[in-house]
N, C-alpha and C positions, 0 to 999 in steps of 0.2 A: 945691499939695499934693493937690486932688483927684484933678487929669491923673494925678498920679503913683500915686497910690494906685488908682484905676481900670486905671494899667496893671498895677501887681503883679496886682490880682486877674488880669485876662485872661492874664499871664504862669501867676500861678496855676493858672488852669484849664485854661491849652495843656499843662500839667505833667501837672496830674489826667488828660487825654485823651490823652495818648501813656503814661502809666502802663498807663491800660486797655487802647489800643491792643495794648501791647506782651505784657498779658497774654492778650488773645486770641488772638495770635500763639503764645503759648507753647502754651495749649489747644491748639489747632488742628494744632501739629506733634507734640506728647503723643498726641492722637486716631492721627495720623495712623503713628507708631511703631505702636499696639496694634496697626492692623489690618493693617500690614506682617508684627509678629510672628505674628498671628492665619492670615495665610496661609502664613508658615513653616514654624509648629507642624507639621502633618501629615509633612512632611522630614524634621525636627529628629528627630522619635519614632525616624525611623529610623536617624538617625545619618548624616543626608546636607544638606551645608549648602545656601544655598539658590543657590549658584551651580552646583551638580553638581544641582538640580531639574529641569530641563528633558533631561539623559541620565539622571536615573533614571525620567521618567515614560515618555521615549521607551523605554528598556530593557523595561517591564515589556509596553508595548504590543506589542514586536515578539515577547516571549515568548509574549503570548494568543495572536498570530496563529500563533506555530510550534506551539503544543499544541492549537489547533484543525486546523491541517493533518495531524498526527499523528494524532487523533481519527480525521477524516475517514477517512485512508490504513486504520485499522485497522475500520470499518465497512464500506470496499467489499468486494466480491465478485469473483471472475472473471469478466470479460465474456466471453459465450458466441463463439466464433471460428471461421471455416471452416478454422485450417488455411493457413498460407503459404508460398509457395516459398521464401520465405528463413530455413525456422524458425522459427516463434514457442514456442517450447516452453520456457521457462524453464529454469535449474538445477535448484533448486528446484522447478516443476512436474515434472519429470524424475524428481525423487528420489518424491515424491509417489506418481506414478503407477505406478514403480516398486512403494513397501512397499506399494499397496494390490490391487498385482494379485498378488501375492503373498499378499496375505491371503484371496485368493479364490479358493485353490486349494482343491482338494475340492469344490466349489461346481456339483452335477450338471450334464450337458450337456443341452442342448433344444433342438430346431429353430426359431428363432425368436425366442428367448429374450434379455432384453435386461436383467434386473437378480438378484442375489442371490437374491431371492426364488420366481422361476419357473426358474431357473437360463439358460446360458448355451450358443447357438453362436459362434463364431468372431467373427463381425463383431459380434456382442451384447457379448462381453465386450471387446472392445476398445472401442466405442462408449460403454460406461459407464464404462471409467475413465477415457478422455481428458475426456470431460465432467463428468463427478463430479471427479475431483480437477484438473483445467487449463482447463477452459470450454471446452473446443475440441469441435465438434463435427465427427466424421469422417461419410466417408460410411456407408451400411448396408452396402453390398454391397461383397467383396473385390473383387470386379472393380473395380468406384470407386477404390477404394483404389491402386489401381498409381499414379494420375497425381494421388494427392490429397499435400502435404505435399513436398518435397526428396528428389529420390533421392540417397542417400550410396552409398561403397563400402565392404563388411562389413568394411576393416580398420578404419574410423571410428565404426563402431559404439557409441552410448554407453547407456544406461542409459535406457528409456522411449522408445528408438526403435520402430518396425514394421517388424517383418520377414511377406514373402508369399511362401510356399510354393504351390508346382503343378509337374506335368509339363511344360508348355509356357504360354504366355501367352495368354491371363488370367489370373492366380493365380485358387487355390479354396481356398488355405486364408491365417489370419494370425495372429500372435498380437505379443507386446510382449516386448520384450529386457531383461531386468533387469541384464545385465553376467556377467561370467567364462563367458562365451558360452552363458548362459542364455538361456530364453525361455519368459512363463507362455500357453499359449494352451487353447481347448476343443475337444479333438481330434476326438469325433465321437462318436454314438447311442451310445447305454448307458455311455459312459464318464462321467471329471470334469474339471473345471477343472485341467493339471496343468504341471508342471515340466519341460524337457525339453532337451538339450543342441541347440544347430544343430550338431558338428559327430559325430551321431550317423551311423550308417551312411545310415539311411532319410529324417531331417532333410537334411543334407546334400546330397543329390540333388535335393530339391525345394526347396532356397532359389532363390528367383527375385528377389528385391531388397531394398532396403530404404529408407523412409525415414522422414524427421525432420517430424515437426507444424510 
């Protein structure tokens, strides 16, 4: 009777310890839920489960990186440029340089002269707008100018092209093409900044070429 009673107890107690066992097993996978839920939560808020987690956090990543490139793009500046054989002259720079040589008509003439404010010869006023509005730095003197940029032919003529005027070559004078076979350039002492058709009687004769930045 003892053997046997000695075994219920030990039966007993293997009972009592797989009782406990089994409750720390239940703790443990309980724990182990919260903190699966615990890293879901932030998803969930969104209304994204959490197998669509790793394309929404990939998604938001590739957005920081497009509106910082955006950012970027809308901070630069035009890099200052000599001027290529193959055109670098944008549309848009084109158009640019266009309405602001146009805004500087009336803009007195000066031998020398290279901004708005002391006003403007030939090579000055041209020099300031390709620079001021395309980055492009041309030469100073129209003589430069023949072999600086693309020579076109006047029927290709667009909008913020150069045109150089002279009797014979080296051109002496230039100005910039605004389109419907305009051109603003700074004609000479005591005059202004002004408007002027190429295919005027006296234009006309002294077009000697033209090109593109």
């Amino acid at each position: 009777m003892a053997t046997t009673g000695n075994h219920k107890v030990r039966n007993g107690k293997e009972v009592q310890d797989d009782n406990m066992a089994e409750q720390e097993r239940a703790q443990q996978e309980t724990s182990n839920r919260a903190q699966d839920c615990a890293v879901e939560r932030p998803l969930s808020q969104h209304g994204i489960q959490h197998g669509d987690g790793e394309r929404w956090v990939m998604g938001n990543l590739l957005l920081c990186f497009l509106l910082l490139v955006l950012l970027g793009g809308c901070a630069s500046t035009p890099p200052a440029s000599q001027g290529g054989g193959d055109g670098r002259l944008t549309t848009k720079q084109a158009n640019d340089v266009t309405v602001y040589a146009l805004s500087l008509i009336g803009t007195p003439y000066r031998y020398g002269g290279n901004t708005p404010q002391s006003g403007f010869d030939c090579s000055g006023l041209v020099q300031h707008v390709y620079r001021t509005r395309a980055g492009i730095v041309t030469p100073r003197t129209v003589a430069a100018m023949q072999r600086w940029g693309r020579a076109i032919p006047q029927s290709a003529l667009r909008s913020g092209d150069l045109v150089l005027f002279g009797t014979r070559s080296p051109p002496d004078h230039a100005g910039i093409y605004v389109g419907k076979g305009r051109f603003v350039h700074a004609p000479s002492t005591g005059g202004v900044v002004r408007l002027d058709h190429l295919d005027s009687r006296h234009w006309s004769r002294r077009l000697l070429g033209s090109r593109r930045p």
